[in-house]
VOPAGU-2260 file (C-alpha; in pm, 1 decimal, decimal comma):
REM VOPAGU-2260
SITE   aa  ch    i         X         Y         Z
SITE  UNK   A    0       0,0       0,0       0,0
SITE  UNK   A    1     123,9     316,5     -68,9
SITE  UNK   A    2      80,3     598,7     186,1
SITE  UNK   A    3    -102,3     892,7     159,8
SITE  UNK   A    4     139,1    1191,0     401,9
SITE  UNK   A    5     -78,6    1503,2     385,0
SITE  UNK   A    6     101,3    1798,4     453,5
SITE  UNK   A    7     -76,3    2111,2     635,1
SITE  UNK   A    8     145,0    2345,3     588,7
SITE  UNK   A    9    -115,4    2568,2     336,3
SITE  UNK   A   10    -346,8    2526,3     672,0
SITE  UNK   A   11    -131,4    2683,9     873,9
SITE  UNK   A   12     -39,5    2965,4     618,9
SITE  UNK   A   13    -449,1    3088,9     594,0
SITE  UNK   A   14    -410,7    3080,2     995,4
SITE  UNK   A   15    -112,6    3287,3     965,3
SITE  UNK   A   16    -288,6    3585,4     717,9
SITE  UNK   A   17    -502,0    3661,7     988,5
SITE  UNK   A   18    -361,7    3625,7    1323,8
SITE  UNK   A   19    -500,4    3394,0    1608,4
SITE  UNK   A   20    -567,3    3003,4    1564,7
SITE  UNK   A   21    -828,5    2978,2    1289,2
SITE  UNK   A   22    -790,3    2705,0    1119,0
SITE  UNK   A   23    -666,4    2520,1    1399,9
SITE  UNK   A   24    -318,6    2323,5    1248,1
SITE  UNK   A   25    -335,0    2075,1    1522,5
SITE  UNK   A   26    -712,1    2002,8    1501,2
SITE  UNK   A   27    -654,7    1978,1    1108,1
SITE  UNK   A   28    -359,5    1685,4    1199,2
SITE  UNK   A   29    -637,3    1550,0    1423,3
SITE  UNK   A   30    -881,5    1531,3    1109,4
SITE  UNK   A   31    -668,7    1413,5     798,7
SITE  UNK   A   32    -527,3    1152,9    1048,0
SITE  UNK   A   33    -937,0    1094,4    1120,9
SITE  UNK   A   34   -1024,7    1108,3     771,7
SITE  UNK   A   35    -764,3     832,2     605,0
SITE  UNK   A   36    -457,8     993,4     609,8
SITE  UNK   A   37    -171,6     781,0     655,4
SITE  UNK   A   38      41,6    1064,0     792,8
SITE  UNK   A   39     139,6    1446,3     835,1
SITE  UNK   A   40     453,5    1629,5     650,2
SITE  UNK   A   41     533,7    1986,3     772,8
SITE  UNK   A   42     753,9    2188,4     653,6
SITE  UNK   A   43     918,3    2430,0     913,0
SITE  UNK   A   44    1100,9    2729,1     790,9
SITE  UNK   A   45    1310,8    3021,0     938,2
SITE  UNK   A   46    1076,7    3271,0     880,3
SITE  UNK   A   47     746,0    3084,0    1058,7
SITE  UNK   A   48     561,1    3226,1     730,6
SITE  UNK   A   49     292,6    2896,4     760,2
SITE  UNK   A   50     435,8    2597,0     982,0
SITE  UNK   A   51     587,1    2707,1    1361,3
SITE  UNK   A   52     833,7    2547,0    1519,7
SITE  UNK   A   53     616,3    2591,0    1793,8
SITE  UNK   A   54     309,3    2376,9    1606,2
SITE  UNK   A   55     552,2    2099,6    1551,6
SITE  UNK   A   56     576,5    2060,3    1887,2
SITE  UNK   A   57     235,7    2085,3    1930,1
SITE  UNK   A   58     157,3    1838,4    1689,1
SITE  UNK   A   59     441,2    1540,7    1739,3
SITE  UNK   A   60     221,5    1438,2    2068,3
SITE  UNK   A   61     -92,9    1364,0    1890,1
SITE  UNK   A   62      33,9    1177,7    1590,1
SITE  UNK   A   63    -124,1     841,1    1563,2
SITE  UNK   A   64      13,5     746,0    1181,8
SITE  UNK   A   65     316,4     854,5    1083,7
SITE  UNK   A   66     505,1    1254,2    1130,4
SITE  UNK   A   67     721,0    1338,6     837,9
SITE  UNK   A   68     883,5    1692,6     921,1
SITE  UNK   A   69    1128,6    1835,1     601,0
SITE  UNK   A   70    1345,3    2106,7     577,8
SITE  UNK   A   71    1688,1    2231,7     547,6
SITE  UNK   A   72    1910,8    2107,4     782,8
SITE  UNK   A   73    2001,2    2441,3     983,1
SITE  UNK   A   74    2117,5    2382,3    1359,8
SITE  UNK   A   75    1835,2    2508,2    1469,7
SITE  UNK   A   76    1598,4    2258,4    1239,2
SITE  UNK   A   77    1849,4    1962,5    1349,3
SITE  UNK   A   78    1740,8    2048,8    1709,1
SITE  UNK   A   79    1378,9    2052,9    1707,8
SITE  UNK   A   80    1373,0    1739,8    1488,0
SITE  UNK   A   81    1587,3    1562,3    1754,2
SITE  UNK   A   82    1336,2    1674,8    1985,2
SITE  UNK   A   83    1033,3    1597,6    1888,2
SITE  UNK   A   84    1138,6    1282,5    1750,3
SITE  UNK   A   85     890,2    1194,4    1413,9
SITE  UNK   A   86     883,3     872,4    1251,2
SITE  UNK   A   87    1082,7    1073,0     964,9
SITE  UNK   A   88    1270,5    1359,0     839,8
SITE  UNK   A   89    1348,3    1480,1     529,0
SITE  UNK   A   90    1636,4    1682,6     439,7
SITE  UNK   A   91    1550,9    1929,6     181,9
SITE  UNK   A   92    1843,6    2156,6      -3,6
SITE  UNK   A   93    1608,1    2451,1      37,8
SITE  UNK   A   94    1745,0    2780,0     162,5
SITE  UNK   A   95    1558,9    3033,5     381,4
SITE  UNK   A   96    1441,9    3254,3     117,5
SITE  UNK   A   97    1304,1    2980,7    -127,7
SITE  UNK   A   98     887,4    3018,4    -190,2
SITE  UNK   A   99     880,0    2645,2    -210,1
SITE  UNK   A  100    1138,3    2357,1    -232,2
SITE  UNK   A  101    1263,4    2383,7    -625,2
SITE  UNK   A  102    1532,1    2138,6    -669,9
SITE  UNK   A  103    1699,5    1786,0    -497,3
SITE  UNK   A  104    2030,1    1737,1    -355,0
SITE  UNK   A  105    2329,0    1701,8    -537,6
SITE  UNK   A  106    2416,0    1403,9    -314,3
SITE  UNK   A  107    2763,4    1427,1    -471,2
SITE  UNK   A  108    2875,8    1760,2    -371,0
SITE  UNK   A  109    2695,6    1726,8     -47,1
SITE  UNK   A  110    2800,2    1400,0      28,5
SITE  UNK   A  111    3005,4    1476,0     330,7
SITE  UNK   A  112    2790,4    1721,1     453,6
SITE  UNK   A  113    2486,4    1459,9     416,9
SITE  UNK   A  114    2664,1    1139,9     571,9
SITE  UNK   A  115    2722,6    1380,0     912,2
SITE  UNK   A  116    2345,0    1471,5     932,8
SITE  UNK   A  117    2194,2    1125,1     855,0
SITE  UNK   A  118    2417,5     970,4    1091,6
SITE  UNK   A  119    2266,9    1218,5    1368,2
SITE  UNK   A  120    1891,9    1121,3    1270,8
SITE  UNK   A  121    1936,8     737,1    1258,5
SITE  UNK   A  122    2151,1     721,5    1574,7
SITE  UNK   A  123    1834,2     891,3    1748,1
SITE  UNK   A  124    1568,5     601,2    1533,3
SITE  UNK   A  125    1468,7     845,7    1302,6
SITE  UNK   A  126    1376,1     753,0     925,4
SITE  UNK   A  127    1562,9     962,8     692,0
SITE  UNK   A  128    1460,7    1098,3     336,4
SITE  UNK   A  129    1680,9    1242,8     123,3
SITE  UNK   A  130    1525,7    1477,6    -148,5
SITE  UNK   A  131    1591,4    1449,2    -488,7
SITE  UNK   A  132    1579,1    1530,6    -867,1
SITE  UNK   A  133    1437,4    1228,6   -1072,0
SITE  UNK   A  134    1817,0    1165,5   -1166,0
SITE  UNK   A  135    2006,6     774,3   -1144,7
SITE  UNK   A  136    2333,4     944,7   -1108,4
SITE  UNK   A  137    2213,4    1103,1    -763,2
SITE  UNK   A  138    2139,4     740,0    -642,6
SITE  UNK   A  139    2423,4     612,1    -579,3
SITE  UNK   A  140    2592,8     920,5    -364,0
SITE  UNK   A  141    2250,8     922,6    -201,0
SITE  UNK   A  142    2274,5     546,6     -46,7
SITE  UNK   A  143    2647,9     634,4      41,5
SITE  UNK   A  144    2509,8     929,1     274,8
SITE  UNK   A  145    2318,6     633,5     443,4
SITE  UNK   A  146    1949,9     750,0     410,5
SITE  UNK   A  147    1696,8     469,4     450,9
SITE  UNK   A  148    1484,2     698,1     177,5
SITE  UNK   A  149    1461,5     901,6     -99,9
SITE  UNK   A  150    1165,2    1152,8    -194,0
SITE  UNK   A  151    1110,3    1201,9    -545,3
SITE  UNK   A  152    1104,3    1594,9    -659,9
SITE  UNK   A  153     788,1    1569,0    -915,2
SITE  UNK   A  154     728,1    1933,1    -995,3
SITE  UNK   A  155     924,2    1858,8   -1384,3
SITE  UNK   A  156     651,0    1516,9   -1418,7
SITE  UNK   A  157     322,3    1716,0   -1324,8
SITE  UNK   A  158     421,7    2020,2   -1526,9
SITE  UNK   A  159     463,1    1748,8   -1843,1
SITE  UNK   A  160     222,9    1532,1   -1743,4
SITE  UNK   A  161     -90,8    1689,6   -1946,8
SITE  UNK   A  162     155,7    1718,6   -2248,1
SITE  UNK   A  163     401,9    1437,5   -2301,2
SITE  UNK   A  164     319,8    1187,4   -1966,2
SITE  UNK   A  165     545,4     900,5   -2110,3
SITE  UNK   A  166     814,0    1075,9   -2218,4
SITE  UNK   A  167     770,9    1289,3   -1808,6
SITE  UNK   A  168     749,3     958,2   -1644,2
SITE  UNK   A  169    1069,5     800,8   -1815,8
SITE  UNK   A  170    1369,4     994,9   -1550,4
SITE  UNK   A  171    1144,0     900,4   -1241,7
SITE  UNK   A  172    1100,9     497,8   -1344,2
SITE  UNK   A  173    1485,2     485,6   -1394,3
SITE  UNK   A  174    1564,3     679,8   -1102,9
SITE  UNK   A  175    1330,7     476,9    -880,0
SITE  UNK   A  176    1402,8     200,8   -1040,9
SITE  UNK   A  177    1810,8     196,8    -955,6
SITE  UNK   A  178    1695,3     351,4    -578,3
SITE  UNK   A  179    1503,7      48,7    -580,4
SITE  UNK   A  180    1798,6    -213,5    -674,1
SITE  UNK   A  181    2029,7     -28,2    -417,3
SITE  UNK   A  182    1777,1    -125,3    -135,4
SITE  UNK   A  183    1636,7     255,6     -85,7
SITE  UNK   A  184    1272,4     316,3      12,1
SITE  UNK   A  185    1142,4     564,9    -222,9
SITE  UNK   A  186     863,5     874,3    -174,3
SITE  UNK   A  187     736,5    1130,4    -389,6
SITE  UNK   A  188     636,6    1506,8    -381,0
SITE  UNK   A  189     564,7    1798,0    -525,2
SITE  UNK   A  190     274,5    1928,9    -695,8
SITE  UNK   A  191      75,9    1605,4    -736,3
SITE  UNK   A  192    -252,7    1572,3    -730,0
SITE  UNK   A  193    -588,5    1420,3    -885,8
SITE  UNK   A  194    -523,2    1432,2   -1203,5
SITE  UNK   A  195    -114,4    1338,8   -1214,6
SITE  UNK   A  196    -128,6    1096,9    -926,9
SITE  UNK   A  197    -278,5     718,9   -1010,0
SITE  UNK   A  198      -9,4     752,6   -1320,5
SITE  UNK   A  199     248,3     791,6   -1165,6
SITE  UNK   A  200     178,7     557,3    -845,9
SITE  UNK   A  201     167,7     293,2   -1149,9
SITE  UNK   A  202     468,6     387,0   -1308,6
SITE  UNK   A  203     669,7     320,3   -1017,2
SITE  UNK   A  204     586,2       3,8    -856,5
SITE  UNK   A  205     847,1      67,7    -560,6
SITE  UNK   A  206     664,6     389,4    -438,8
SITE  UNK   A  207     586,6     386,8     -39,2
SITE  UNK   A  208     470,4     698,6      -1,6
SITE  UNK   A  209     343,6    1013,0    -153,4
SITE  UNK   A  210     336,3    1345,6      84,4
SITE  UNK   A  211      78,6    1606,4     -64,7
SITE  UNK   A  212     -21,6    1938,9      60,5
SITE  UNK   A  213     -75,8    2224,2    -167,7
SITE  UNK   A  214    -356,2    2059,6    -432,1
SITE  UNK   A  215    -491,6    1844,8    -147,1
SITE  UNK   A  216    -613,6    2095,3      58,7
SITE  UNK   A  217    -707,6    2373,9    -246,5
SITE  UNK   A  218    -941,8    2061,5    -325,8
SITE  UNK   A  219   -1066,1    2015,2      -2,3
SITE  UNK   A  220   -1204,7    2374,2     -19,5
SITE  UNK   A  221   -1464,6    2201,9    -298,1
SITE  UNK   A  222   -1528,8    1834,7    -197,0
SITE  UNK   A  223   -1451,3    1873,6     194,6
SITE  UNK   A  224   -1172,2    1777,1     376,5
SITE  UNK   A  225   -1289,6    1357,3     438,9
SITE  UNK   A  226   -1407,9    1368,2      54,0
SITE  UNK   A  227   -1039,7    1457,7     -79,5
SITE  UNK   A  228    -886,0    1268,3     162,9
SITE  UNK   A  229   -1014,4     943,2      72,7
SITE  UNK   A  230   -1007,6    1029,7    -356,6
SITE  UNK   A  231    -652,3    1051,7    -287,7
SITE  UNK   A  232    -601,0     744,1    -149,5
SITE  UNK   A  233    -846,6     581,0    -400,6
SITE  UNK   A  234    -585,7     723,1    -741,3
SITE  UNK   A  235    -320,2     558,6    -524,5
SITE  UNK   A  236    -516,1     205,4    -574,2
SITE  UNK   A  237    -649,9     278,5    -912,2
């Protein structure tokens, strides 16, 4: 089965243009859990512009599934991670002023630098995800490093998708394909969604996990919450 990680971050960014605790991020953790979800990704930044560090810690407690927290791996990102202690973390190349995570590790330059932090996570029993361009020549760096994971970056496959799906489909399959051989879990991200996501959960058979957040919860604002939810999880068994 492939798992459905809904990420709230977008919840916490409509609290955040008004001030006070409306929606309620930890009540909406409470629901998608509730509702099907398999698990919650946040995405902690510097600037607190949606996700606190503050919510994290708010939220680790009442996790029933599984808590996926990414970001860059700052100091102070390391130390809340090693303190609230989710079932995963992944490391993101993102830095502080980035919108929205726009590119993978280059597990070869970073190697060093990657091996150090992965080693910190998994000495305190915490899965580790190492994002990524849909690129075979990353693989191999990236299961040097040590990460149990790898999360596919699919922004390039959904913006092709509509156009030229086989030929978008073909980097991903070989890239998941040698994670695969090399004995790396493998997730996927980024701008899926109803339309993009039973494709490419078929194209690559090794998939454990998909973490949404952006289209999920833009749909839920037509069919509800439970309603998207659960269509989610049914294009992942289509």
């Amino acid at each position: 089965m492939i798992k459905l990680s809904v990420n709230i971050n977008k919840v916490a960014t409509l609290r955040n243009s008004r001030g006070g605790n409306i929606p309620d991020v930890v009540k909406a953790a409470i629901d998608c859990e509730r509702f099907g979800a398999n698990g919650i990704t946040v995405h902690p930044r510097p600037d607190q512009r949606h996700i606190r560090y503050e919510d994290v810690r708010n939220i680790a407690p009442i996790i029933r599934t599984e808590f996926n927290i990414e970001g860059y791996p700052s100091k102070s990102f390391i130390d809340l991670v090693l303190e609230v202690r989710p079932t995963q973390v992944t490391l993101v190349p993102d830095p502080p002023e980035t919108l929205t995570s726009n590119a993978g590790w280059d597990t070869k330059k970073f190697s060093d630098f990657l091996k150090e932090i992965v080693l910190e996570f998994k000495s305190a029993g915490i899965r580790t995800s190492l994002f990524l361009d849909p690129n075979p020549d990353m693989i191999e760096s990236a299961f040097q490093t040590g990460t149990d994971r790898i999360e596919l970056y699919t922004e390039m496959y959904a913006t092709d998708y509509q156009a030229h799906r086989e030929q978008a489909i073909k980097p991903y399959k070989a890239t998941a394909k040698k994670a695969a051989e090399m004995g790396l879990g493998i997730n996927a991200g980024h701008d899926l969604n109803l339309i993009n996501l039973s494709f490419f959960a078929k194209q690559i058979p090794s998939l454990q996990e998909v973490s949404i957040g952006h289209a999920l919860i833009a749909d839920a604002l037509y069919l509800g919450l439970e309603n998207t939810i659960q269509a989610y999880k049914r294009q992942l068994l289509a």
